[in-house]
C-alpha positions in Angstrom: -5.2 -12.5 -68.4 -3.9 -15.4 -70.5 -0.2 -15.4 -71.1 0.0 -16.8 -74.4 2.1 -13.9 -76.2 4.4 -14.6 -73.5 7.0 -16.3 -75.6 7.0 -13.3 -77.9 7.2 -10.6 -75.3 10.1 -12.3 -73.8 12.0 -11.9 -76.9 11.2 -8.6 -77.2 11.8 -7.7 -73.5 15.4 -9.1 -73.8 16.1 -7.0 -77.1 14.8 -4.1 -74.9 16.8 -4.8 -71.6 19.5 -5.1 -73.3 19.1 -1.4 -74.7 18.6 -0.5 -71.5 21.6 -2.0 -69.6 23.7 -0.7 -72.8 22.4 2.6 -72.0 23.6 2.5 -68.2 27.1 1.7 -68.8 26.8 5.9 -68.7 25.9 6.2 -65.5 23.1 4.9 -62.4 19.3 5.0 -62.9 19.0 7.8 -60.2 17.8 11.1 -61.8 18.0 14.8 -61.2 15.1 17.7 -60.8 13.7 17.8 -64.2 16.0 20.5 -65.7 17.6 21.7 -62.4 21.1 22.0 -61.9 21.0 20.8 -58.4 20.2 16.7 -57.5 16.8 15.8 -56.5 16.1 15.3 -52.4 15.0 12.2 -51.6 15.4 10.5 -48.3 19.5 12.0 -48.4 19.9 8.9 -51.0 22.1 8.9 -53.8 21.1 10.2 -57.6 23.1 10.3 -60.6 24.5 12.9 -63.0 23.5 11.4 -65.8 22.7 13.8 -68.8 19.3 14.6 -69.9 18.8 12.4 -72.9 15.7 11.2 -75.4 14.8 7.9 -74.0 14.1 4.7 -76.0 10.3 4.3 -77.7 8.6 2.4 -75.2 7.0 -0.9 -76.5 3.7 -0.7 -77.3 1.8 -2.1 -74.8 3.8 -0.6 -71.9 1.7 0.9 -68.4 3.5 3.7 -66.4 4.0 2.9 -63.0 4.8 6.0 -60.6 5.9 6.1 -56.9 3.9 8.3 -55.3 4.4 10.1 -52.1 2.4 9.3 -49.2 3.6 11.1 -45.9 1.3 13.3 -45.1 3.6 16.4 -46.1 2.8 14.9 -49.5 -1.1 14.7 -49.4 -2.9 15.9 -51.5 -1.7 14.2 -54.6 -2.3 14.8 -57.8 -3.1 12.6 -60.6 -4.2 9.4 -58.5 -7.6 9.2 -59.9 -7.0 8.5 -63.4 -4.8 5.5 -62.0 -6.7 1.7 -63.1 -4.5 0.7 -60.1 -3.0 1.7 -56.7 -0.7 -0.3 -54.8 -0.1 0.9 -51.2 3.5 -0.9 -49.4 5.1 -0.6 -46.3 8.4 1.4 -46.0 10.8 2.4 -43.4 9.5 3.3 -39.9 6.3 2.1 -40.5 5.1 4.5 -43.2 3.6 4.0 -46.7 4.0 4.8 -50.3 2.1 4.3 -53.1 2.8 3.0 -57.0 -0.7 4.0 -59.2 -0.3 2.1 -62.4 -1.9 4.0 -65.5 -3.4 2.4 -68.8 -6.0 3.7 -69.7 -5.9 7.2 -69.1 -2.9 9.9 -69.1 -3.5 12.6 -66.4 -1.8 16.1 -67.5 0.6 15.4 -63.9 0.9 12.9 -61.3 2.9 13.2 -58.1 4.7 13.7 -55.7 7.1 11.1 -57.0 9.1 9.8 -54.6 11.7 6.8 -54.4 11.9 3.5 -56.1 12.5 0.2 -53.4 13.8 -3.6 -54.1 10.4 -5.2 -53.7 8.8 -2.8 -56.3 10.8 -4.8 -59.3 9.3 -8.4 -58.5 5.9 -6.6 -58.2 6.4 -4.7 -62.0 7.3 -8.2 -63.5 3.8 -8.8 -63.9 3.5 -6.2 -66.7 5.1 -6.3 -70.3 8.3 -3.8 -69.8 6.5 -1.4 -68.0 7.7 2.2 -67.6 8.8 3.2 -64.1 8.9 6.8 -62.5 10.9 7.7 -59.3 12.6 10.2 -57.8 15.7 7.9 -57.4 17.1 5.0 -55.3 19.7 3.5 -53.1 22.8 3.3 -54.5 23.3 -0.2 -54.0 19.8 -1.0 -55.7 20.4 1.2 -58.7 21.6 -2.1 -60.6 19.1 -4.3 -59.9 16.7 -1.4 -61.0 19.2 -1.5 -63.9 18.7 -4.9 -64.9 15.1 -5.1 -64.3 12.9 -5.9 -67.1 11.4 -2.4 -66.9 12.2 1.5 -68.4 13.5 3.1 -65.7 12.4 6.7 -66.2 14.0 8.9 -62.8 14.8 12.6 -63.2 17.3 14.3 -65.6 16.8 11.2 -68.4 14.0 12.8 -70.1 14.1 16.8 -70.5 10.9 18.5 -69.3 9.3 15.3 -67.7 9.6 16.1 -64.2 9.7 19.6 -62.5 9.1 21.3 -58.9 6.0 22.5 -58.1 5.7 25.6 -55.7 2.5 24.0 -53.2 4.7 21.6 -51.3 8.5 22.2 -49.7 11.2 19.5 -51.2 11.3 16.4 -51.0 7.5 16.7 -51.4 7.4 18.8 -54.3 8.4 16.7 -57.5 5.6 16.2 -59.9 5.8 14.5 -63.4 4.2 14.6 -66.8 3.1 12.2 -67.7 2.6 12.7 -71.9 6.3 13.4 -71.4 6.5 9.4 -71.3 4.0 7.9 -73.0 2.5 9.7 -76.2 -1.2 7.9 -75.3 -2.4 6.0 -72.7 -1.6 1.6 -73.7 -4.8 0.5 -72.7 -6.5 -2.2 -70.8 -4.9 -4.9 -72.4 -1.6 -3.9 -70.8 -3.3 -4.5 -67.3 -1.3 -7.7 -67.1 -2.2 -8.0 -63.3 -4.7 -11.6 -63.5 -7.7 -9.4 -62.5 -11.3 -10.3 -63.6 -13.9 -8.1 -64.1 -17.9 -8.6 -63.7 -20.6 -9.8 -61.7 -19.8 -9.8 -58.0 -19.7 -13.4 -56.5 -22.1 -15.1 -54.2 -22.3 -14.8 -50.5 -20.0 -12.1 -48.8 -21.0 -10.3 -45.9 -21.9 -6.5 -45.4 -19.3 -4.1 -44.3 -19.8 -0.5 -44.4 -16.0 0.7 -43.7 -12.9 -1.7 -43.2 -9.3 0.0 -42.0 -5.8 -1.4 -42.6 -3.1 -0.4 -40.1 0.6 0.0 -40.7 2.2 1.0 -37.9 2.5 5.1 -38.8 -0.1 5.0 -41.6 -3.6 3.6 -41.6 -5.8 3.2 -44.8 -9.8 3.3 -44.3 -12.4 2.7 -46.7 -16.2 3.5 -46.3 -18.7 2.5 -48.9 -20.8 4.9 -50.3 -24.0 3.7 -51.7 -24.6 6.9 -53.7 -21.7 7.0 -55.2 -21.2 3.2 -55.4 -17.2 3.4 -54.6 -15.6 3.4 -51.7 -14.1 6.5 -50.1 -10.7 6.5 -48.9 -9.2 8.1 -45.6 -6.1 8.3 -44.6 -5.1 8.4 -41.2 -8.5 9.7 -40.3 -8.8 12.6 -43.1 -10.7 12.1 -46.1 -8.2 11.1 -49.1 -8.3 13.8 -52.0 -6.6 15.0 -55.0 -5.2 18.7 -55.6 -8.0 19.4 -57.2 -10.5 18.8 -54.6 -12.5 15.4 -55.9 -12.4 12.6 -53.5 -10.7 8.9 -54.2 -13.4 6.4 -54.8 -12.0 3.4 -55.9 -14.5 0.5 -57.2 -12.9 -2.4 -55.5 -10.7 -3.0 -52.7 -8.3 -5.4 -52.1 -7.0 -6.4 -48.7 -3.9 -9.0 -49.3 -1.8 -10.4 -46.3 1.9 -10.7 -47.6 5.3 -11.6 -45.8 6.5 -8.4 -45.1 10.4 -9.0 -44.1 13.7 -7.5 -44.1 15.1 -6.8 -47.2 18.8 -6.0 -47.9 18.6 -2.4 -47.5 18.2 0.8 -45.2 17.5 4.0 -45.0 20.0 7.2 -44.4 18.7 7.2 -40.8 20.2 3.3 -40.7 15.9 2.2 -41.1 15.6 -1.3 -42.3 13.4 -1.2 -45.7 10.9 -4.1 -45.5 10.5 -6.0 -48.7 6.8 -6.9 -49.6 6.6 -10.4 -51.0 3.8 -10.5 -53.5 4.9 -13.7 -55.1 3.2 -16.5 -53.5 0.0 -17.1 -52.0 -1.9 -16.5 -48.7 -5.3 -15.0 -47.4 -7.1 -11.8 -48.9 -10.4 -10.1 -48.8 -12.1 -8.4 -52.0 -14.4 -5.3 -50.5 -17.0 -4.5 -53.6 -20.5 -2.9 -53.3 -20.3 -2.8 -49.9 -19.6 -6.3 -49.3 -16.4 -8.3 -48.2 -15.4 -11.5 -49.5 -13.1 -13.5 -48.0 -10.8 -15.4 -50.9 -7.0 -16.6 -51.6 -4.2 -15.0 -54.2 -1.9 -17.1 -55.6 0.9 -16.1 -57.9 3.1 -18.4 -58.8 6.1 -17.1 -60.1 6.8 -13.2 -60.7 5.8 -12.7 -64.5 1.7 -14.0 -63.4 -0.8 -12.2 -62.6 -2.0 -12.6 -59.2 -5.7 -14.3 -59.3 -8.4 -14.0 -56.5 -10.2 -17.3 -56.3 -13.0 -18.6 -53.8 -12.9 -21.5 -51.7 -14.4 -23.8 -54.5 -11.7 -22.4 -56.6 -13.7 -20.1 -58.9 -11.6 -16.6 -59.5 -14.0 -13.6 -58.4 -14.6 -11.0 -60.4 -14.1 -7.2 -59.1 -16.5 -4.4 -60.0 -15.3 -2.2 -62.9 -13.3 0.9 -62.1 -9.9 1.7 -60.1 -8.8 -1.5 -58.0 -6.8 -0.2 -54.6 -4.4 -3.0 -53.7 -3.5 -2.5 -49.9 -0.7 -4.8 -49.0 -1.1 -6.0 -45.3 1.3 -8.2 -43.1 0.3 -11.8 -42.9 
């Protein structure tokens, strides 16, 4: 997407973030149960005690980004298919979460929410101030989550936002509402990620199915020509939401990242590996059953990331909900 209210949304991001740092001279972006009296459990890391409070209107413009559970205690979610986009990371001992990014449509809830890490801030900068839900963070990376050009939205800030559902034992249980953030849904034009959307490109080769391995967590997607999506598996089992209906995204995205060390580890002493997505490096774009082999570039953190052939042309992905599977170089 061309950048060319950049100048202007920088202003107004820096007006913003400098609400929002005001703000957290009253505590750390960590968050309690929505309404509970007890801190939310989440990996034995740190929340705060901040005081439920109304937060700040969100600019206009502004997509919710939510960290979802992924550890198969967790599945299935709820919410995932109304996300335009799901990002799936690395974390600690070789699992995986997910961020789904919404625009264009509010689902009524959306979780398990789970835990905010370092490498999710660079990959938000592509958006205009977007709103971020988690269950809460390190304590040593609650201020850079604090001076992030983002709304930090964790339990206890917003009364009635977040709450524990009954289905799943804790940490597994959180669930959010959405509405409770956003009064509507932005739109597409706040789908600041540099993708295209149309015609497929020339050439590709079939594929019927392609996996991506992490080392505790493996991702497969089958093509289904009656549905025209692919269907998603994880580790093996079909990929659903709460309410039975399968995951069929319209366009995959297999990108090889750096995938190193980052500052910070878990409560077991886990090293959290950072995801680079700043850059550039190899992909492949899976749509109607075919792959493509292409490059992303992004060249600093506030771009989109663009998808270009070898002749340099950018390809277009298929309309629909774009999975983003971020795999080691």
């Amino acid at each position: 997407m061309e950048r060319t209210t950049r100048s202007w949304r920088v202003a107004t991001t820096a007006a913003l973030l400098a609400a929002t740092v005001t703000a957290s001279l009253t505590g750390c972006t960590g968050g309690r149960d929505g309404g509970a009296s007890r801190p939310a459990i989440d990996d034995g890391r740190g929340t705060d005690q901040r005081q439920e409070q109304t937060p700040s209107a969100a600019p206009v413009g502004s997509v919710l980004a939510v960290k979802i559970d992924n550890a198969s205690a967790a599945r299935p979610q709820t919410g995932l298919n109304s996300a335009d986009v799901v990002y799936t990371e690395q974390v600690e001992g070789g699992l995986s979460r997910l961020m789904a990014v919404y625009a264009t449509k509010l689902p009524k809830t959306v979780g398990p929410v789970r835990s905010a890490r370092e490498s999710d801030l660079e990959l938000l900068r592509q958006f205009d101030h977007p709103i971020l839900a988690f269950s809460g963070a390190q304590r040593k990376l609650l201020p850079l989550i604090d001076k992030a050009p983002l709304e930090a939205m964790p339990p206890g800030k917003v009364s009635g936002a977040y709450y524990r559902g009954t289905d799943k034992s804790a940490p597994h249980n959180l669930y959010l509402r959405p509405g409770e953030l956003l009064p509507t849904a932005p739109g597409p034009a706040a789908l600041t990620t540099g993708f295209q959307y149309g015609d497929a490109p020339e050439g590709g080769r079939a594929e019927a199915s392609r996996t991506v391995r992490y080392p505790a967590t493996r991702f497969t997607f089958t093509w289904s020509g009656s549905r025209h999506r692919y269907l998603v598996a994880m580790d093996g089992t079909p990929t659903v939401t709460t309410d039975g209906k399968p995951v069929t995204p319209a366009t995959v995205v297999v990108q090889y990242v750096n995938v190193r060390k980052s500052g910070f580890r878990d409560f077991l002493g886990n090293n959290t590996p950072y995801t680079e997505t700043v850059g550039s490096g190899k992909a492949q774009v899976l749509r109607d059953g075919r792959t493509y082999d292409v490059r992303w570039k992004r060249e600093k953190a506030t771009d989109g990331t663009k998808f270009t052939t070898g002749d340099g042309k950018q390809v277009n992905f298929a309309r629909g909900q774009v999975w983003v599977v971020f795999a080691k170089a």
